[in-house]
C-alpha positions as CSV (number, residue, x, y, z in Angstrom):
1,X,38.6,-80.9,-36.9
2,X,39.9,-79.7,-33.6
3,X,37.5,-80.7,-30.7
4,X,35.9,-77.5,-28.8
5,X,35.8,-77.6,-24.9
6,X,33.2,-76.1,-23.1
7,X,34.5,-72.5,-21.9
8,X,33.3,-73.5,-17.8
9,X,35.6,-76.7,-17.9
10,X,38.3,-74.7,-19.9
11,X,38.0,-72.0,-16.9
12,X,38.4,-74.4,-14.5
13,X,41.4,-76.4,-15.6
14,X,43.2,-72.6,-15.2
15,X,41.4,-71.4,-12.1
16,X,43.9,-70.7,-9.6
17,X,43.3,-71.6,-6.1
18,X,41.9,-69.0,-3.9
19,X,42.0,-68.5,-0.2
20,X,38.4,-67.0,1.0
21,X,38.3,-64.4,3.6
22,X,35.7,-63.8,6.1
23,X,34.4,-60.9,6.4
24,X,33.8,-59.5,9.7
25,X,29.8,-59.6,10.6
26,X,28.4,-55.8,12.0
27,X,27.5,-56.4,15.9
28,X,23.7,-56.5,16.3
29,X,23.0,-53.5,17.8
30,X,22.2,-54.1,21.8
31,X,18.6,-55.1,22.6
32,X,19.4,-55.3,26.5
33,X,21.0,-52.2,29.3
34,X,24.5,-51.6,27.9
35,X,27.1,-53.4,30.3
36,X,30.4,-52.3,28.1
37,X,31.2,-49.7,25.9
38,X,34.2,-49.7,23.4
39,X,35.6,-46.0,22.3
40,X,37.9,-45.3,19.8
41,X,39.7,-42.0,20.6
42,X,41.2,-41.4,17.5
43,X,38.1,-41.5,15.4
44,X,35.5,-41.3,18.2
45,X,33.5,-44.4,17.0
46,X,32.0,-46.1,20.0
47,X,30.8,-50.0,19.9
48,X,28.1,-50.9,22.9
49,X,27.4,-54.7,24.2
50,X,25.0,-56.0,26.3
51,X,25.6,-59.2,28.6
52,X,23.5,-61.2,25.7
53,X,26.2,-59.9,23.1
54,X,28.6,-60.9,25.5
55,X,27.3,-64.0,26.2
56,X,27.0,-65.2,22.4
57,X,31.0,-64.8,21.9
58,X,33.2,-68.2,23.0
59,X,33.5,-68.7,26.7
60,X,36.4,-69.6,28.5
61,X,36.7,-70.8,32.4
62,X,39.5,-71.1,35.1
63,X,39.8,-71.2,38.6
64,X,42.2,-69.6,40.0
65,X,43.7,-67.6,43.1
66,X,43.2,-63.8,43.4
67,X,43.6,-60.9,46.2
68,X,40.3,-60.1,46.4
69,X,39.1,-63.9,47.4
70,X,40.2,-65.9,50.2
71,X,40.0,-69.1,48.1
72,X,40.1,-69.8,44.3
73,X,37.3,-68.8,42.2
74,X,36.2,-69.8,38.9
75,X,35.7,-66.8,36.4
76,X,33.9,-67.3,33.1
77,X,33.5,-65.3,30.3
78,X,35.0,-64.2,26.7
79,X,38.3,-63.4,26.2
80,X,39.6,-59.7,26.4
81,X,40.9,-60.4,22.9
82,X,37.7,-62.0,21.3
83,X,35.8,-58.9,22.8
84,X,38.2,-56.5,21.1
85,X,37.9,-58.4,17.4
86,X,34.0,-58.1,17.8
87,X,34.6,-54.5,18.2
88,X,36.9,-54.4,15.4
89,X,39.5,-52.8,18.1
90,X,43.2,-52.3,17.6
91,X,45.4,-50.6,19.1
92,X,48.3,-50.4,21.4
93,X,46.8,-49.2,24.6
94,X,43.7,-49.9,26.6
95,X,42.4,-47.9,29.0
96,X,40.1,-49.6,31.2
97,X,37.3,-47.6,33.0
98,X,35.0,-49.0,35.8
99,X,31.9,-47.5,37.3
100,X,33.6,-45.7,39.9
101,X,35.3,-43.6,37.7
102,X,38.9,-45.9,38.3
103,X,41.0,-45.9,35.7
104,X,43.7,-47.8,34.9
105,X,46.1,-48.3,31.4
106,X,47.0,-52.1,30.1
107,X,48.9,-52.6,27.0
108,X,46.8,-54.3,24.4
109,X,49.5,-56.7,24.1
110,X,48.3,-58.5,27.2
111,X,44.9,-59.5,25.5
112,X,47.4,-61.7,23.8
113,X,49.7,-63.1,25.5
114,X,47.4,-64.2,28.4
115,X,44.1,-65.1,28.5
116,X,42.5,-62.4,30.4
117,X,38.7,-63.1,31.0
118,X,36.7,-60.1,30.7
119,X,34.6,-62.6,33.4
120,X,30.7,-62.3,33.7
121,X,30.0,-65.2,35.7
122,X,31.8,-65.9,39.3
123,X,31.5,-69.6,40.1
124,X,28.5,-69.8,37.3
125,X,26.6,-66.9,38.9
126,X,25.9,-63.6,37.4
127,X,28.3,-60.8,39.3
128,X,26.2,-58.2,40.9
129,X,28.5,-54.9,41.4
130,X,28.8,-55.3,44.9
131,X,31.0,-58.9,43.9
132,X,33.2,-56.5,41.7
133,X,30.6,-57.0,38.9
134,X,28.9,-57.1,36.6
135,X,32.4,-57.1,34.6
136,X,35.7,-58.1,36.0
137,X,39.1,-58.4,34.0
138,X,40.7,-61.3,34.7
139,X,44.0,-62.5,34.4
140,X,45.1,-66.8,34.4
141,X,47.2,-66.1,37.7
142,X,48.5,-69.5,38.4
143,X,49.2,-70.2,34.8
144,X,52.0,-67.8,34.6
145,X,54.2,-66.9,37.6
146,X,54.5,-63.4,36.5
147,X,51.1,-62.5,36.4
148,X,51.5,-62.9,40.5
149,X,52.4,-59.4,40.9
150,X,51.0,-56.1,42.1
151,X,51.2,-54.9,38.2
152,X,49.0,-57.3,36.8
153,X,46.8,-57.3,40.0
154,X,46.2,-53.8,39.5
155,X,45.1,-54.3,35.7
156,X,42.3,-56.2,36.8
157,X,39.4,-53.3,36.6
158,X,36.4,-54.8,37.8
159,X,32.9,-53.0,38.0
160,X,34.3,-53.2,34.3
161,X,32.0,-50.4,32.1
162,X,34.3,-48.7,29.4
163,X,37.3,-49.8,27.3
164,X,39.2,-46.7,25.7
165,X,41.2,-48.4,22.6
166,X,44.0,-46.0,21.9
């Protein structure tokens, strides 16, 4: 008499390995003053943070040399990119839109080759707006040569307030 195997161990012997997928979790929604707003022009969807939203995303730090300082500075905050995956942003052109109305285009490409800081903190302080806060796009400058230049300087929107993903 042939010996029966219980069906979940059967199952198991032909279960195929799987690869699992995370999902991506909807933002909470902001409980503080909205700091940065994410639009979406071709579907008009908008995604809001506040600097607690911000804040709970992985931080990154350098020090480096800009125009604006006479010395180095250290900017912290999340990266451009990890800012744009919360909002479930992609695209191949940013517009980036500070307080005073300034404008100014940055291929999305950029979020990913360099690690541009959308930087909260300035030496561990907050930035109020009159230190070009209280968001401030912020490229490595010394760790790439060609991110010395008036191009990449002038991508650096700070009073930061509205990203256009388009």
């Amino acid at each position: 008499m042939p010996t029966r195997r219980p069906l979940l161990l059967t199952l198991a012997a032909v279960a195929l390995p799987f690869v699992v997928i995370p999902i991506a979790r909807a933002l909470d929604a902001p409980t503080g003053g909205v700091v940065l707003t994410i639009e979406f022009k071709a579907s008009g969807r908008k995604v809001d943070f506040d600097m607690a939203m911000l804040a709970k995303l992985p931080q990154r730090s350098f020090t480096t040399a800009t125009p604006w300082y006479p010395k180095p500075r250290t900017f912290t905050g999340p990266l451009l990119r990890d800012v744009l995956a919360a909002a479930g942003a992609s695209g191949a052109q940013l517009r980036l839109i500070a307080l005073n109305d300034f404008r100014v285009g940055m291929p999305a490409s950029d979020a990913d080759k360099y690690d541009v800081v959308l930087a909260r903190l300035l030496d561990g302080q907050p930035m109020p707006v009159r230190e070009k806060g209280p968001l401030f796009v912020i490229y490595p400058y010394d760790s790439h040569p060609e991110l010395q230049s008036e191009l990449f300087f002038n991508r650096s929107a700070w009073q930061l307030r509205t990203i256009e993903v388009q």
